[in-house]
C-alpha positions in Angstrom: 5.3 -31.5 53.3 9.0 -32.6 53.1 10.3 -35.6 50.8 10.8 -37.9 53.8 7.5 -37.0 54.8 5.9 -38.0 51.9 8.1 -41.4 51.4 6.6 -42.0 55.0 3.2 -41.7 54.5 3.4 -44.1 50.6 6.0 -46.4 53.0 2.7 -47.6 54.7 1.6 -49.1 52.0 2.5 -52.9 51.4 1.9 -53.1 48.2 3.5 -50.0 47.5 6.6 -51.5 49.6 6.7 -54.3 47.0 6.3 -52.2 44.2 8.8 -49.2 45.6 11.5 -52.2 46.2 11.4 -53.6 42.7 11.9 -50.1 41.6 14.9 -49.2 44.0 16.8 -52.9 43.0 16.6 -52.2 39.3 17.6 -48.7 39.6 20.4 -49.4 41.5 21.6 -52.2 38.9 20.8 -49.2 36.5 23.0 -47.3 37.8 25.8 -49.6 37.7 25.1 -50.7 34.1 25.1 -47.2 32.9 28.2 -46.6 34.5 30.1 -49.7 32.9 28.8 -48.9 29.7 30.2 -45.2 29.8 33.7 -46.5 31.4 34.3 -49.1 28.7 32.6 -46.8 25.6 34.8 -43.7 27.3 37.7 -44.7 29.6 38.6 -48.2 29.0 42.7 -48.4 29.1 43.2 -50.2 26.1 41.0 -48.2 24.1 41.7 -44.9 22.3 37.8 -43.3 22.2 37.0 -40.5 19.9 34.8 -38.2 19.8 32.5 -39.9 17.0 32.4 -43.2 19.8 31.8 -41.0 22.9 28.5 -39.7 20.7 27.7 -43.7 20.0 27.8 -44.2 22.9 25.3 -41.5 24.5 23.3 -42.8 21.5 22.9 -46.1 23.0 22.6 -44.9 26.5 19.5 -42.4 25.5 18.1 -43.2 22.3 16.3 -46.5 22.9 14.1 -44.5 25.8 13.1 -42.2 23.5 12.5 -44.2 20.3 10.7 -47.1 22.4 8.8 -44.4 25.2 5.9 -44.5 23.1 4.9 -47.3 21.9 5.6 -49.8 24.9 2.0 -48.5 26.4 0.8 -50.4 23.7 1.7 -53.6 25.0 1.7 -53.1 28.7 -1.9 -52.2 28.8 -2.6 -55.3 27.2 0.3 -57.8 28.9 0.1 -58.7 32.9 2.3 -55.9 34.5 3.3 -57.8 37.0 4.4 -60.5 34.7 7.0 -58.1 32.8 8.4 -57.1 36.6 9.1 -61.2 36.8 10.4 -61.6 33.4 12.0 -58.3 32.4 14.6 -58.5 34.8 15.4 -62.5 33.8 15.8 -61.2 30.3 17.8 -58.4 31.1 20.0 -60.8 33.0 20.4 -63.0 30.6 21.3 -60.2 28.1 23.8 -59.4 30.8 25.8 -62.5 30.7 26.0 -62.4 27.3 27.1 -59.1 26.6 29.5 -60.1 29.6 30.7 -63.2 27.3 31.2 -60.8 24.5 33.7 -58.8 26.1 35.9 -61.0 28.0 36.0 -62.5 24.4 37.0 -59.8 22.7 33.4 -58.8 20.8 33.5 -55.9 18.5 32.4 -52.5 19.4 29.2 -53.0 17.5 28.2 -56.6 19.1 28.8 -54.9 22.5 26.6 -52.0 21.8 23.6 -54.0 20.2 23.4 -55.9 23.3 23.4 -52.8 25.5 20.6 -51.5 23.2 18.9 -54.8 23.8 19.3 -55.0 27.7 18.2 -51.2 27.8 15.0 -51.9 25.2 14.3 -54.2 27.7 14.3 -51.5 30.7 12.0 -49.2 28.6 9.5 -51.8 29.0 10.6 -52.6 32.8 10.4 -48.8 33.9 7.0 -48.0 32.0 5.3 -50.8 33.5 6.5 -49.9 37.2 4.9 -46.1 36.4 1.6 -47.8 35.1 1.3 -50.2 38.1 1.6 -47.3 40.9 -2.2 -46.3 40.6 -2.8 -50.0 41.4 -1.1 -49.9 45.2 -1.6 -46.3 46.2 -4.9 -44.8 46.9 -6.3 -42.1 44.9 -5.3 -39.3 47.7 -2.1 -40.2 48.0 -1.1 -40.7 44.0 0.4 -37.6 44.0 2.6 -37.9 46.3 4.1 -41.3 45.1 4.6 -39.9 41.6 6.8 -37.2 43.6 8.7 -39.5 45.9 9.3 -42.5 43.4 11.1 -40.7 40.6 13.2 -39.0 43.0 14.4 -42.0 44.8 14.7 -43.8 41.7 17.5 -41.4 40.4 19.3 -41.5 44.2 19.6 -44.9 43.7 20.9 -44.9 40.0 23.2 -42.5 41.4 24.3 -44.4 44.3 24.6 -47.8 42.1 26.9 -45.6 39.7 29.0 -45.2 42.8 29.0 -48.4 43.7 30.2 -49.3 40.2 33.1 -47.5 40.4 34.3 -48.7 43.7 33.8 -52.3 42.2 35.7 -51.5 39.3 38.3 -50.2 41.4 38.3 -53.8 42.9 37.7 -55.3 39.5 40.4 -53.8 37.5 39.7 -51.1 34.5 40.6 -54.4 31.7 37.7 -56.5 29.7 37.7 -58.8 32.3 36.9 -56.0 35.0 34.2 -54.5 32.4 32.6 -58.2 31.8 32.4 -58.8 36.2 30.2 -55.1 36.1 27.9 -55.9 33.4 27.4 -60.1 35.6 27.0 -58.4 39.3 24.0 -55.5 37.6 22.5 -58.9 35.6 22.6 -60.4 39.4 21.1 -57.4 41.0 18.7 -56.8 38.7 17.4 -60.7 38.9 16.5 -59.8 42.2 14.0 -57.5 41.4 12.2 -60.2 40.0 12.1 -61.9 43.2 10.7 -59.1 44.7 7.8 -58.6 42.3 7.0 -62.1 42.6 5.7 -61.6 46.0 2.4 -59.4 44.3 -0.6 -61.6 43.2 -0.5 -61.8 39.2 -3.5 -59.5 38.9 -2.5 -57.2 41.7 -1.0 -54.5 39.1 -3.6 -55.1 35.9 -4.5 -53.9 33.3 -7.9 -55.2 33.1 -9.2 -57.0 30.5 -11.0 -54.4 27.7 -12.4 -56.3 24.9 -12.8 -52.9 23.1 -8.6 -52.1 22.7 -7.8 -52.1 19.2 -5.4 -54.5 18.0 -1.8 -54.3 18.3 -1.5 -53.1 14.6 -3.8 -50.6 15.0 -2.9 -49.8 18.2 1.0 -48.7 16.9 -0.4 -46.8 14.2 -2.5 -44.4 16.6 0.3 -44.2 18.1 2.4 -42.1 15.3 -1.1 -40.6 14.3 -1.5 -39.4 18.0 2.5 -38.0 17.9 1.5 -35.6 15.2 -1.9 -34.4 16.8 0.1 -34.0 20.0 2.3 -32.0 17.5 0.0 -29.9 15.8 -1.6 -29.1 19.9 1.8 -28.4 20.5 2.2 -25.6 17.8 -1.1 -23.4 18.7 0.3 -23.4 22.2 2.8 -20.7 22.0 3.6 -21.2 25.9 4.5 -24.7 25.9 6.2 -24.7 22.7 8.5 -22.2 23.9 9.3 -23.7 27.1 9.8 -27.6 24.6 11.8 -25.6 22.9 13.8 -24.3 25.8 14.2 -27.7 27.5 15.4 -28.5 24.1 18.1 -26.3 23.2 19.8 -26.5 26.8 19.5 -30.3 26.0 21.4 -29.9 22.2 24.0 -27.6 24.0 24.4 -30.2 27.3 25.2 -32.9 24.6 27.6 -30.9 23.4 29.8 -29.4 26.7 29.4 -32.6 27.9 31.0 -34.7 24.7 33.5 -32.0 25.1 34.3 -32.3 29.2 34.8 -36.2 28.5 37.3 -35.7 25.5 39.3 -33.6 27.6 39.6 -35.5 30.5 40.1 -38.6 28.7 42.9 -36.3 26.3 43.7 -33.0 27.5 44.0 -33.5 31.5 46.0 -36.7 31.9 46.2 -39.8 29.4 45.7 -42.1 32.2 42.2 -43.5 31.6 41.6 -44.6 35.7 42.4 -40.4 36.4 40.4 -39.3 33.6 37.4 -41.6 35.2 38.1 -40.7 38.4 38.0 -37.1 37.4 34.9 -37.3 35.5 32.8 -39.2 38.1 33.2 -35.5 40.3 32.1 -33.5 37.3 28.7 -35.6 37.2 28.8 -35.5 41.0 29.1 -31.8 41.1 26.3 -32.2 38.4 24.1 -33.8 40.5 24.3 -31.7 43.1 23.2 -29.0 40.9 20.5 -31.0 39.8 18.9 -31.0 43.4 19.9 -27.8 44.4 17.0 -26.5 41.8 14.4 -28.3 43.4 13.9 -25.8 46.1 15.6 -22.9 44.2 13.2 -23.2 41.3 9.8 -22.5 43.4 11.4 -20.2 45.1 12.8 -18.2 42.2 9.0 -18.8 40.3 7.5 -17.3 43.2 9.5 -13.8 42.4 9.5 -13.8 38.6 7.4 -15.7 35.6 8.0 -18.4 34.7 8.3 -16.3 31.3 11.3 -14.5 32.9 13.1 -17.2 34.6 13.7 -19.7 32.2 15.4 -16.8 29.6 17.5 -16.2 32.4 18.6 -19.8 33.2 19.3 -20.5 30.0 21.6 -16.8 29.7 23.2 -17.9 32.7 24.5 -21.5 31.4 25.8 -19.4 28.5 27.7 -16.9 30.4 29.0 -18.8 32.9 29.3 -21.5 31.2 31.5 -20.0 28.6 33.2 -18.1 31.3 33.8 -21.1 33.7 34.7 -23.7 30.9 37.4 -21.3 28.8 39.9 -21.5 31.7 40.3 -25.2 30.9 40.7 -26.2 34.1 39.0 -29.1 36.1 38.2 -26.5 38.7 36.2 -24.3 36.5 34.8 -27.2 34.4 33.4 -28.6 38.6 32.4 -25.4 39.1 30.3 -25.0 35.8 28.2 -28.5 36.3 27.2 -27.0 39.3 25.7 -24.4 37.7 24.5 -26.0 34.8 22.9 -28.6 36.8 20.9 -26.1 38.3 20.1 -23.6 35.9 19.2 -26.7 33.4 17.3 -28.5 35.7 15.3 -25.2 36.5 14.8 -25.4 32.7 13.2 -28.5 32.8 11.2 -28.2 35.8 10.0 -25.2 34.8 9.0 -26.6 31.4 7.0 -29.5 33.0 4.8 -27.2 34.8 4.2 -25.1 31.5 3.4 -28.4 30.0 1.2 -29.9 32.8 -0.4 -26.2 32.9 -1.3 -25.2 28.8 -1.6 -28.9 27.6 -5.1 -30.1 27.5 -5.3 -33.2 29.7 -6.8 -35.6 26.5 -3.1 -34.3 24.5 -0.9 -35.1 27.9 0.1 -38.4 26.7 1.0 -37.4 23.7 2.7 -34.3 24.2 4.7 -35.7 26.7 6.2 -38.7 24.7 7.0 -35.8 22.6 9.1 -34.6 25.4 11.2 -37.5 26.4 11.7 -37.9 22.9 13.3 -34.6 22.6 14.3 -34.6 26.2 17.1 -37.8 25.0 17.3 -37.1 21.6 18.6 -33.5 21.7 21.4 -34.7 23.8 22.2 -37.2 21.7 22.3 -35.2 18.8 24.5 -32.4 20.7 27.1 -34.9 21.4 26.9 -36.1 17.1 27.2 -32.3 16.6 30.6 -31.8 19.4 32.1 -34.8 17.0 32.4 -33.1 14.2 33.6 -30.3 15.4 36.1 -31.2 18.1 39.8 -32.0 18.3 41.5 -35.3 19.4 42.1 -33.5 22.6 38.9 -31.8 23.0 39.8 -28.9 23.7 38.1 -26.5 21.7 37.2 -22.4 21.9 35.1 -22.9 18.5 33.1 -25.5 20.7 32.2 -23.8 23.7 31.8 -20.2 21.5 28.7 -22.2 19.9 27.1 -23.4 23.4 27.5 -19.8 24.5 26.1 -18.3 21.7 23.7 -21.5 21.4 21.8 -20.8 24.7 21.8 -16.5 24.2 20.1 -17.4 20.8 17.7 -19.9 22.7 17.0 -17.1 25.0 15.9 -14.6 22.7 14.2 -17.1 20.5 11.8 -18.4 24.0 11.4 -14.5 24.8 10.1 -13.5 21.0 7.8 -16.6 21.1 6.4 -16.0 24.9 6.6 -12.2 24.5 2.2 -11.0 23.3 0.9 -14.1 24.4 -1.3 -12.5 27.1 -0.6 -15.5 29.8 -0.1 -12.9 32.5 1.1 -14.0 35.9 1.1 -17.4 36.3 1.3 -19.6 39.9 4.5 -19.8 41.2 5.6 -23.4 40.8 5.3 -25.6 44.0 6.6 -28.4 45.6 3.7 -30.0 48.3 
């Protein structure tokens, strides 16, 4: 069954419609939040980012998904979901405005950047709910089938709204003022969601009442005691570690090529910050087509190798080609290598979540997978930290991409010594209906 298939079939739903539209508003404003964050931390005119900035700033873009993912259950299966889709987004707004405020007045660095930690704190809460309340508005048979079609359409729309941020600031101009007019029209967008999930009755998307949930103390402190159990499950899993720690060292290395690819363009390629941008924004583009074009090569490729085999060679071909592609330090090859990366690295990951979903017993899922995100964000984050210290003012840098080629042959070898005895055989092919 294709993806509009599917979205079809949910579509009919009108409680899902509800539900589906608060998610595509607030992914859209998402989108152009991210964006004004990046051009401001990255490419604003009158400021001169380095490298140790461009890593803050994919710090406060990732981190606060990962360091909040797991603990938010704890309060949403206690608090009226539909409640945080009505208030999250008037708090976010308001967070908005005021980080708006703080830039057309001149804020620091570091009062702009706690209140994008705050506003995106406040989305952790905002997306996890929306994923809790699905069961709640789509029958049992057709579950599947929304989890598919609602993260997809979610990141579509993020990208779309980061396209719609550059056109605005296009019209906006690239100054403070420009920056402070992005971060008021996502606060505006995003109050509509609120509007939207208004429209569902209050107890429409639970949780129900369980007299037998543990306090909210005791409640945070299974949740670190349930990390490290997921941990330890993890570790006598030799599968599903590997493929972790595959996701995870294409993740490091990411962080790294792409602290590098925005130090260039911002340094190397032109000084002009609206190029540089401009030039960027086809690099992620490129990316994103990547990204999509694994979604049918990866079953495909799964149903002629295992699993076992492919993801060693995904992660050899972002090191070769990646190297390859990148050393010519040239905006064609650096286009040219997202598109590649995308894939391969999003075969990676897909990969990796069936491995997961397949080895991980279904009481540890939770768990494991919080692990995951956490990693997921976190090994990006640190990649970037890493590409600081070790790149130039202009960002162009042999050392650099020598060590993300070497970094995902090493991460090859590593996943096919751990996989290699463990007797998993063939496995299914991975599919997509």
């Amino acid at each position: 069954m294709s993806f509009l298939s599917d979205l079809r079939v949910v579509l009919e739903g009108r409680d899902f419609r509800r539900l589906f539209g608060t998610r595509l508003v607030s992914q859209f404003s998402d989108g152009i939040f991210q964006f004004t964050v990046g051009g401001y931390a990255f490419f604003s005119p009158e400021r001169q980012a380095t490298a140790a900035e461009i890593a803050a700033g994919f710090a406060v873009l990732l981190l606060p998904y990962s360091v909040l993912g797991p603990f938010v259950g704890v309060l949403i299966d206690r608090w009226s979901r539909r409640q945080i889709l009505v208030i999250a987004p008037l708090v976010r707004g308001t967070l908005l405005l005021v980080a708006a405020a703080l830039v057309a007045g001149g804020a620091s660095d570091v009062v702009f950047y706690a209140a994008a930690l705050g506003v995106l704190g406040v989305n952790r809460f905002f997306l996890s709910a929306l994923s809790a309340a699905l069961p709640h508005v789509v029958s049992k048979e057709r579950l599947v089938t929304a989890n598919a079609v609602t993260p997809t359409s979610g990141t579509v729309v993020t990208f779309v709204g980061a396209g719609v941020g550059f056109l605005l600031r296009v019209v906006f101009g690239a100054g403070t003022g420009g920056t402070a007019l992005l971060l008021v029209a996502s606060g505006l967008i995003f109050g509509l969601s609120a509007l939207i999930a208004r429209t569902m009755s209050r107890s429409l998307l639970g949780p129900t009442y369980d007299p037998s949930l543990p306090q909210v103390r005791e409640a945070v402190r299974n949740v670190v005691s349930g990390l490290v159990d997921g941990a330890r499950h993890i570790a006598h899993r030799r599968g599903a570690a590997a493929a972790l720690g595959g996701m995870a060292t294409h993740r490091l290395l990411y962080g790294m090529l792409t602290a590098m690819v925005v130090m260039l363009y911002r340094y190397y390629f032109t000084t002009d910050a609206d190029v540089a941008l401009r030039g960027i924004t086809i690099v992620l583009a490129s990316s994103g087509v990547g990204f999509f074009f694994a979604v049918p090569i990866t079953p495909w490729a799964t149903q002629r190798y295992r699993i076992e085999t492919w993801i060693p060679m995904m992660l050899i071909t972002c090191g070769v080609l990646g190297f390859v592609l990148c050393a010519t330090f040239s905006e064609v090859g650096l286009n040219i290598a997202a598109f590649v990366l995308g894939v391969a690295g999003q075969s990676v990951k897909i990969c990796a979540d069936t491995v997961v979903q397949r080895e991980i017993g279904e009481v540890y899922l939770g768990r494991v997978f919080s692990i995951y995100d956490m990693l997921f964000n976190g090994m990006t984050v640190l990649g970037a930290v890493i590409a600081a210290l070790l790149l130039p003012a202009n960002g162009k840098s042999f050392l650099v991409l020598t060590v993300i080629g070497l970094g995902y042959l090493v991460g090859a070898l590593v996943y096919r010594i751990t996989v290699s005895g463990t007797g998993t055989g063939r496995q299914p092919a991975i599919v997509t209906d």
